[in-house]
N, C-alpha and C positions, 0 to 999 in steps of 0.2 A: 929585445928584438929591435932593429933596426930598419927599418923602411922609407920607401921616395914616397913623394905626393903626386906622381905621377910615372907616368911608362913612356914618356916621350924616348927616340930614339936615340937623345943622348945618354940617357939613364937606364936602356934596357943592355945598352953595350955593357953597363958595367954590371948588370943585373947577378948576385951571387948568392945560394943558400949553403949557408957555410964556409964559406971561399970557393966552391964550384961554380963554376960560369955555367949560366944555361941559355945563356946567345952570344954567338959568335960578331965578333968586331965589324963586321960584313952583311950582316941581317940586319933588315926590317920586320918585325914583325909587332901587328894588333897587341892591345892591349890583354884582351884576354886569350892569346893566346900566352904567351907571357905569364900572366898569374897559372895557366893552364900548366908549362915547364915548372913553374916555381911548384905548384902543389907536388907534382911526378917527381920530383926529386927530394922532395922532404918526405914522403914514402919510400925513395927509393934507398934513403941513407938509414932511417928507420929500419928496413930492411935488413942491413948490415950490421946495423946495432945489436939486432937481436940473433946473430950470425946466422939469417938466413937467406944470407946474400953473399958472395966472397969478397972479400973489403978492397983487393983488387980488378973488382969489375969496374967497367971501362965508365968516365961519366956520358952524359948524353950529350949524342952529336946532332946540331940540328933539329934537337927536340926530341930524336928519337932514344928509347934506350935499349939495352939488350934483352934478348929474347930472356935469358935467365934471372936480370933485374924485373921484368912483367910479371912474373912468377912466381920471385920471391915475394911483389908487392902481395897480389893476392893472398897469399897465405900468409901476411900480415893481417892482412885486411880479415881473413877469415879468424883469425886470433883474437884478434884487438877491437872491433866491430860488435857491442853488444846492440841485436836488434831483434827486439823484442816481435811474437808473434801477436797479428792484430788479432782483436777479441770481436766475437762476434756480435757484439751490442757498439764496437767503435765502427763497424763493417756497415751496420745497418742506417748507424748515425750518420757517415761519409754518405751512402748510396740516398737519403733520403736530403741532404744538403746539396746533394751533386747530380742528380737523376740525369738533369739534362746530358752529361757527360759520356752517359750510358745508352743515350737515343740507338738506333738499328736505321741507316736509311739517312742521316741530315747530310743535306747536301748545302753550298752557299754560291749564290752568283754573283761572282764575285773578281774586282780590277785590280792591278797594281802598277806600284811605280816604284823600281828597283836601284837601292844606290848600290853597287856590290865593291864589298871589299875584296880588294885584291893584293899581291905582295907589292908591299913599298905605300900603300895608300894611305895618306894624312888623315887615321879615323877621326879624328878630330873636325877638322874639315868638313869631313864626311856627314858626317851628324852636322853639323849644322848648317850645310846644305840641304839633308834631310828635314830637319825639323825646319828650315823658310819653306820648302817645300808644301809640308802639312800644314804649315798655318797658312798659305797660302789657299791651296784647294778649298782649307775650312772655313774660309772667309766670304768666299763666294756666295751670291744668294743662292736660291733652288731652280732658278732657271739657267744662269750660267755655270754652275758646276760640273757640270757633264763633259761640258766644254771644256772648260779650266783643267777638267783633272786628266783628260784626253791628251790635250794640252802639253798639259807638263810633260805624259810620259813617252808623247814623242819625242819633247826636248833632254827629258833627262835621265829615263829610265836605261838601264843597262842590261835590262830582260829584253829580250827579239818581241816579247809583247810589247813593248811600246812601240812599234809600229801600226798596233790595232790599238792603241789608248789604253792599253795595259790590261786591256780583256783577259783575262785566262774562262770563261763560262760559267761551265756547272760541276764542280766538286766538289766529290768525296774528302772527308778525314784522312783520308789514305791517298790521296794525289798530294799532301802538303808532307814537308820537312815537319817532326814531329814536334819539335818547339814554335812554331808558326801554327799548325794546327791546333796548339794551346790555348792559342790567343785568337783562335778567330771561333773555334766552333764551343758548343755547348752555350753559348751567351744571346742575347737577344738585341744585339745592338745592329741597327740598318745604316747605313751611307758609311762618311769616311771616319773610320777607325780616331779617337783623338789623341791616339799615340803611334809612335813608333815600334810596328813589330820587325822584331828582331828574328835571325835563321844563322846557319853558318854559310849563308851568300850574300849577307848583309841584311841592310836596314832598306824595310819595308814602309811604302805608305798606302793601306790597305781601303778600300770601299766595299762593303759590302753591299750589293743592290735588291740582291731578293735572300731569303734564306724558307727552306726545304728542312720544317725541324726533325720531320723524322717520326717514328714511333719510340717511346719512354719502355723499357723492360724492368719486369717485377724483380727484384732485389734479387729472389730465387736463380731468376737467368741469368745473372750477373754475379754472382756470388765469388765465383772465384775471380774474375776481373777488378772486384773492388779489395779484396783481401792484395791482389797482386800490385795495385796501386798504394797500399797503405804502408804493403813491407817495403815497397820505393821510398815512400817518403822517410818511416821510417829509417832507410839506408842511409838515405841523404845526410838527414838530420844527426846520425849517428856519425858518416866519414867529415862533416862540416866541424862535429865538435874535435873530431882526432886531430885534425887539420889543424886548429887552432890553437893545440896543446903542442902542437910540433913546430909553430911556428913562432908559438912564443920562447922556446928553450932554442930556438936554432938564430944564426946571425945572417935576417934577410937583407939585400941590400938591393935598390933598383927596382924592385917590384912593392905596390902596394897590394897586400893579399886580405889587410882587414875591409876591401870595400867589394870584394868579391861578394856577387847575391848565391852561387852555387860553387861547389867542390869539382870545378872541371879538372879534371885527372885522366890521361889518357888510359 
């Protein structure tokens, strides 16, 4: 297998799985999304290998692929995908390692300061804009920080909340993008975040100022939420290895796909 050490845009033009081009000579686009077409098409040629795809279906334009390529992936994926059903002593293990995750009720008041990606955007840049950012805020003593981080997301936030200092209030789990809500609730950590969370609007630099934990439910009430959670990960951990088996037999070029953390597949 053959891969770049990066996705800059001179390398994603040439980006190929196989000799397939999955960006156009005319795009910009993010690094993961990029890894994100490389994976979709190493499913999507898979596919065809196993003729349940017709070997003249169209490649993907744009990123996107054909309605009948989507379909054939699944029902690879349903084939090829052993994942195993979680047991009821790994259910109980998960629920009592993760309770908080399961709270009824947490709510966090809570600011931010928005770098958002958009098409054509140096994430490169981006990030580390972001990260002067957060070590700036983080720097600050406990009296100027309010200030400082107000501050900034007048000057740099790309959310309409940086016009109130990057206030968003008091929410729910369910007011956040579901990978951002990952990272902020279930945890006990107060002020600013000492990392970067990440969403698909970009790179976040988060505070949390008060947190609302909620009430903790008996294993019993949860049961099938945690069983629902394990056969995710499970899935995960299962299309991550297929991924990697297809990526070592195919000839990647222009994308790096071994530093990918998850199986982004449209």
């Amino acid at each position: 297998m053959t891969t770049a050490t990066s996705a800059a845009p001179a390398a994603a033009m040439q980006a190929r799985i196989n000799g397939v081009p999955i960006v156009a000579a005319d795009e910009h686009i993010s690094t993961e999304e990029l890894r994100q077409r490389a994976c979709t098409e190493l499913l999507r040629q898979a596919a065809q290998r196993d003729g349940l795809l017709s070997a003249d279906d169209p490649p993907p334009q744009a990123g996107a692929i054909s309605e009948a390529a989507s379909e054939a992936i699944e029902r690879w994926l349903e084939r090829h995908l052993n994942v195993p059903e979680p047991t009821e002593e790994a259910c109980r293990r998960h629920h009592a390692a993760h309770a908080a995750r399961y709270r009824v009720g947490e709510r966090v008041h809570v600011r931010h300061i928005l770098f958002g990606v958009t098409p054509g955007v140096d994430v490169g840049a981006l990030r580390s804009r972001a990260e002067s950012c957060l070590l700036d805020v983080r720097c600050h003593d406990d009296n100027a920080a309010e200030d400082a981080f107000a501050r900034a997301a007048r000057e740099l936030s790309n959310c309409p909340t940086g016009a109130q200092g990057g206030a968003l209030g008091w929410l729910s789990a369910e007011d956040f993008a579901p990978e951002m809500a990952q990272e902020i609730f279930g945890k006990p950590e107060i002020g600013v975040l000492p990392r970067l969370v990440h969403s698909r609007f970009g790179l976040h630099v988060v505070e949390v100022l008060e947190r609302d934990a909620g009430t903790e439910q008996p294993y019993e009430a949860v049961r099938g939420a945690v069983q629902l959670a394990l056969r995710q990960q499970s899935w995960v951990t299962a299309l991550r290895q297929c991924l990697q088996l297809l990526a070592a037999d195919a000839e990647v070029q222009g994308v790096e796909l071994d530093a990918a953390t998850s199986p982004l597949v449209q």
